[in-house]
Backbone as ProteinMPNN parsed JSONL, in Angstrom:
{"seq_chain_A": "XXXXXXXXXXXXXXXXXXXXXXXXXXXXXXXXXXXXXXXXXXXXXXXXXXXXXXXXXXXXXXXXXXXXXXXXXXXXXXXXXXX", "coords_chain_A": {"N_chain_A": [[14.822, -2.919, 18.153], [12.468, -4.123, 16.319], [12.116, -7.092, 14.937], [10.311, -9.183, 14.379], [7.86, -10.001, 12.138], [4.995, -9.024, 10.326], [1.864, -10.431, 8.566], [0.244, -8.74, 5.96], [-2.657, -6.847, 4.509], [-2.342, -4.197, 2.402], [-4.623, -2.401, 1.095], [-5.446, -0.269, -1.274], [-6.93, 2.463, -2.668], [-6.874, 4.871, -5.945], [-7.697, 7.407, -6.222], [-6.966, 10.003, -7.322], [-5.13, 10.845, -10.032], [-2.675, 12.212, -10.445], [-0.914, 11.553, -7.986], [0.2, 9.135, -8.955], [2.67, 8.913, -9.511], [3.985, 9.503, -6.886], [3.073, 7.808, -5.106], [3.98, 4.675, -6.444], [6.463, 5.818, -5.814], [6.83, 5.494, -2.97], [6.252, 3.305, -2.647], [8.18, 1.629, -3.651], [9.84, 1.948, -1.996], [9.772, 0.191, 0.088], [9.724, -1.934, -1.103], [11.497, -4.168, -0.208], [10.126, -5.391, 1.297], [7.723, -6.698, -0.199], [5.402, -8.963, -0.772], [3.887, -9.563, -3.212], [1.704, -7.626, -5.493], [-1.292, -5.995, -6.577], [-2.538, -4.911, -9.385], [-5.459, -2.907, -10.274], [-6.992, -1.356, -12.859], [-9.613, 0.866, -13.097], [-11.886, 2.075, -15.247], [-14.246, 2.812, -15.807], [-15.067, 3.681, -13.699], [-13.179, 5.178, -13.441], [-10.644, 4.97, -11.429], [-8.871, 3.581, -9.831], [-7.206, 0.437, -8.288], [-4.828, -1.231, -6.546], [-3.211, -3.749, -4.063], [-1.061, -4.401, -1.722], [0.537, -6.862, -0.682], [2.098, -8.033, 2.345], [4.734, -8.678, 3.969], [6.236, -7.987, 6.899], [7.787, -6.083, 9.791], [5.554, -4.634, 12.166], [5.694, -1.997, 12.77], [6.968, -0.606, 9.713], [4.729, -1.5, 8.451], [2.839, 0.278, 9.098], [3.489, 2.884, 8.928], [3.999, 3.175, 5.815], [1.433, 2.449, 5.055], [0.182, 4.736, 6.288], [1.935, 6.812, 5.351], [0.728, 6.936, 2.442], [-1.746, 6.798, 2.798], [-1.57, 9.928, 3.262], [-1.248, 10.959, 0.537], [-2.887, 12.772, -1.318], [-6.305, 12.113, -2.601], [-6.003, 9.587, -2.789], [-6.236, 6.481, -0.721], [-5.794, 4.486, 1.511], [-5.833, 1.307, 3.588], [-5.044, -1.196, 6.208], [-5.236, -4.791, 6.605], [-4.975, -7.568, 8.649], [-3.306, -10.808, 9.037], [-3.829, -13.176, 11.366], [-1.928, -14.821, 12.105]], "CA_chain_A": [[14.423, -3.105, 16.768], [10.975, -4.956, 15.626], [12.315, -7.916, 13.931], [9.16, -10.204, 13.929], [7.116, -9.403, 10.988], [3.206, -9.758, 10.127], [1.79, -10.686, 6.824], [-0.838, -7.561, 6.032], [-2.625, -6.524, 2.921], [-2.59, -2.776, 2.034], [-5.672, -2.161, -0.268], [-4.931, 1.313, -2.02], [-7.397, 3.221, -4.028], [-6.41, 6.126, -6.521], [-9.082, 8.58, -6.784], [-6.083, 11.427, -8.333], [-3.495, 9.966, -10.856], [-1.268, 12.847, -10.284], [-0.195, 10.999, -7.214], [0.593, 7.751, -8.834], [4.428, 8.417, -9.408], [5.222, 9.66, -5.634], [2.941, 6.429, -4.496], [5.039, 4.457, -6.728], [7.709, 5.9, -5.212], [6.788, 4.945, -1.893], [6.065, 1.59, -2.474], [9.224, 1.055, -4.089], [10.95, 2.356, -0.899], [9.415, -1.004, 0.921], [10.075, -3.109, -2.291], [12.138, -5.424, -0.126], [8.68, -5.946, 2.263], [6.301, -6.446, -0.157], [5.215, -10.484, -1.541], [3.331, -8.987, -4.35], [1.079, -6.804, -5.944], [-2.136, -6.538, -8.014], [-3.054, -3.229, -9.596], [-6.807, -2.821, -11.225], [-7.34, 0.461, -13.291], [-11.366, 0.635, -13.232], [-11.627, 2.965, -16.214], [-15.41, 3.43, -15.85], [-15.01, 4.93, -12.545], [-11.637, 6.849, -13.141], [-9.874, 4.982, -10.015], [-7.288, 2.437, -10.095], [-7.381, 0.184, -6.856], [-4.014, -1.475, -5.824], [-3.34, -4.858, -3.239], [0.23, -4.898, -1.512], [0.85, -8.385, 0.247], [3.585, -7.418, 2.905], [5.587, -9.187, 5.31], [6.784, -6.806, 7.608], [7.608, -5.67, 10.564], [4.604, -4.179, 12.459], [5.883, -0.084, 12.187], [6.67, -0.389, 8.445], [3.33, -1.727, 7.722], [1.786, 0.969, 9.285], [4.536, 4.149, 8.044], [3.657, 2.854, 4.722], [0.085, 2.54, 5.309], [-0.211, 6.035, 6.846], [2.2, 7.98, 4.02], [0.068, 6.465, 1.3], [-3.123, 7.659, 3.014], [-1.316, 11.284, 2.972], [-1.636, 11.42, -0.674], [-4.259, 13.655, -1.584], [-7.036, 11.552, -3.452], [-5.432, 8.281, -2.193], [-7.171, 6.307, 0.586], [-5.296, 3.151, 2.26], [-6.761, 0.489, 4.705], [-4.388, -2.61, 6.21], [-5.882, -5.754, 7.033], [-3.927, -7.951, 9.151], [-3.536, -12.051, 9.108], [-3.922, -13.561, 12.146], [-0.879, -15.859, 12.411]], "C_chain_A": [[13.384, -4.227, 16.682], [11.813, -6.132, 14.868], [11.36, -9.332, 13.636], [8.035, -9.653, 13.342], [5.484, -10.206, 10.958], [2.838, -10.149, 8.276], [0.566, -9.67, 6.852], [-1.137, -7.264, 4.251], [-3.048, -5.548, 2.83], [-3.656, -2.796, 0.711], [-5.351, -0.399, -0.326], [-5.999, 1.492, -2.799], [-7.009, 4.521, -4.162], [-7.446, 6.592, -6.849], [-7.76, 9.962, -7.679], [-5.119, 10.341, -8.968], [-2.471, 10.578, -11.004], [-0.942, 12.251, -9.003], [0.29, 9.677, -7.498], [2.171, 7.48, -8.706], [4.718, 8.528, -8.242], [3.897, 8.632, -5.051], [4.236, 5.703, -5.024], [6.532, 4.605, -5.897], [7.869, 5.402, -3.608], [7.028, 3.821, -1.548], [7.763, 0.874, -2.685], [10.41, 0.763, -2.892], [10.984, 0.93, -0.039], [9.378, -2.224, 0.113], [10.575, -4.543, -1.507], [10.755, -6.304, 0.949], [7.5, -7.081, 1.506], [6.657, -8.176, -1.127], [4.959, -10.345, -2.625], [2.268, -8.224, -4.424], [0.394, -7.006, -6.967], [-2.388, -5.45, -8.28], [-4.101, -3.276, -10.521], [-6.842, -1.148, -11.741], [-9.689, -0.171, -13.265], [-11.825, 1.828, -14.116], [-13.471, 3.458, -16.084], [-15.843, 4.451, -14.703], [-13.983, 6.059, -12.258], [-10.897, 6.463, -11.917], [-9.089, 4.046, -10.379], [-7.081, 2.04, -8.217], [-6.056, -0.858, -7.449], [-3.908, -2.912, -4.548], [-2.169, -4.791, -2.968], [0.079, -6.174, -0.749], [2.086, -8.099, 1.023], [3.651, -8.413, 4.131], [6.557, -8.471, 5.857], [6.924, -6.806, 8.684], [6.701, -4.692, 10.535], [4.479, -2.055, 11.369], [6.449, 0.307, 10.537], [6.412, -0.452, 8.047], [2.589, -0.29, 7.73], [2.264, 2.566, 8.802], [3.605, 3.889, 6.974], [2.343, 3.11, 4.149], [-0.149, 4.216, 5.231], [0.575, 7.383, 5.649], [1.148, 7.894, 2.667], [-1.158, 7.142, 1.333], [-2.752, 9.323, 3.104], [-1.55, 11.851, 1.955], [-2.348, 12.226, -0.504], [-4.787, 12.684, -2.518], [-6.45, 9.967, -3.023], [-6.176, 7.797, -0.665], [-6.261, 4.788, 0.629], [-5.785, 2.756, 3.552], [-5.604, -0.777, 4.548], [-5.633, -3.751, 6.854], [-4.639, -7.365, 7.325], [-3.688, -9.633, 9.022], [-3.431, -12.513, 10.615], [-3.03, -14.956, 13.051], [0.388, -15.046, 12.397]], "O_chain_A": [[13.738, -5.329, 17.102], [12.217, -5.632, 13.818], [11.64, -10.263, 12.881], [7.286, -8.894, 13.957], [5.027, -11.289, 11.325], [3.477, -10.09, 7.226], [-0.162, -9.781, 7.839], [-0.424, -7.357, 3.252], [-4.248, -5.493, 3.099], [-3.391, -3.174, -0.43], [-5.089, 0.387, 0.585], [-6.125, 0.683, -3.718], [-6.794, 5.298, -3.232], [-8.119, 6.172, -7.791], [-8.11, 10.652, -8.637], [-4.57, 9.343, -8.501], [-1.443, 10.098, -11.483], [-0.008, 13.033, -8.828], [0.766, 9.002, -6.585], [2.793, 6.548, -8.196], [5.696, 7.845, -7.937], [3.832, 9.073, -3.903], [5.328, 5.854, -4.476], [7.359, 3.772, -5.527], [8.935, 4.991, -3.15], [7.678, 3.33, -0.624], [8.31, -0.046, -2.076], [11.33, -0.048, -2.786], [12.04, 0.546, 0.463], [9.067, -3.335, 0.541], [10.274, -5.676, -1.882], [10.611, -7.505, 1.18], [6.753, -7.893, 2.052], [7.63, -8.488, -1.814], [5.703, -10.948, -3.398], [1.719, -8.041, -3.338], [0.699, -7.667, -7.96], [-2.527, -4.726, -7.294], [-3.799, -3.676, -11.645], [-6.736, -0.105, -11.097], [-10.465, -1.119, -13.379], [-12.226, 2.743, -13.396], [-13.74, 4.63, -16.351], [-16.541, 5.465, -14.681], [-13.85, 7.053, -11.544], [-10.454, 7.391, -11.24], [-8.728, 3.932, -11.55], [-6.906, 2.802, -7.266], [-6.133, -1.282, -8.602], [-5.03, -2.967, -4.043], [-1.566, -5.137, -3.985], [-0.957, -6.177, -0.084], [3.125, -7.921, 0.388], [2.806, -8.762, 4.957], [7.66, -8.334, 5.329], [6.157, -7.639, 9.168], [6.602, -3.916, 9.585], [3.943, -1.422, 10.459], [6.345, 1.477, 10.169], [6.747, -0.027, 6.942], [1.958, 0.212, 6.799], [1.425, 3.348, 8.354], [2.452, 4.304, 7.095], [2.091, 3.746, 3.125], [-0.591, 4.802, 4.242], [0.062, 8.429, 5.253], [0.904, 8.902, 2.003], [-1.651, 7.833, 0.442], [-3.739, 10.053, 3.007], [-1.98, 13.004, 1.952], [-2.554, 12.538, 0.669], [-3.971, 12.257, -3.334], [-7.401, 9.256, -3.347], [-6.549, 8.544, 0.24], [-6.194, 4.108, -0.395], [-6.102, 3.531, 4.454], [-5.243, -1.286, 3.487], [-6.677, -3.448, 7.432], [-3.863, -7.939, 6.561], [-4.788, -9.708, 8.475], [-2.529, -11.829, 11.099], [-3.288, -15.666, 14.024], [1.472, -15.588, 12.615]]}, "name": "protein", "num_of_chains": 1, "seq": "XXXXXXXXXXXXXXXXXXXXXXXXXXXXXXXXXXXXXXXXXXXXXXXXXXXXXXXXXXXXXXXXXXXXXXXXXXXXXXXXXXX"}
């Protein structure tokens, strides 16, 4: 079992908003991971971009990461800290 965690920041953009409840739902699943969250709607472009702050172990950064980018219209990118 992984039990030394990274600090990582999931940037999320929503290009579809029929996927926001089963994101949502995702995120929620890693609720106990995540430091916080910023959520921008950008109403002139129709997208809504997203920031998780996570302290995690490595493989439930990247699960997380990788279901999110399954969406359809959803695009996720981690970026890692270096400590």
């Amino acid at each position: 079992m992984d039990t030394e965690t990274r600090i990582a920041v999931v940037s999320i953009i929503v290009e579809n908003a029929e996927e926001t409840a089963e994101l949502n739902d995702i995120i929620h699943e890693y609720a106990q991971y995540v430091v916080g969250r910023m959520g921008i709607p950008y109403r002139q472009k129709g997208i809504n971009i997203i920031s998780l702050v996570l302290d995690a172990p490595q493989n439930a950064i990247s699960t997380l990461s990788g279901r999110i980018g399954r969406l359809d219209g959803v695009t996720s990118k981690v970026a890692y800290a270096k400590v």
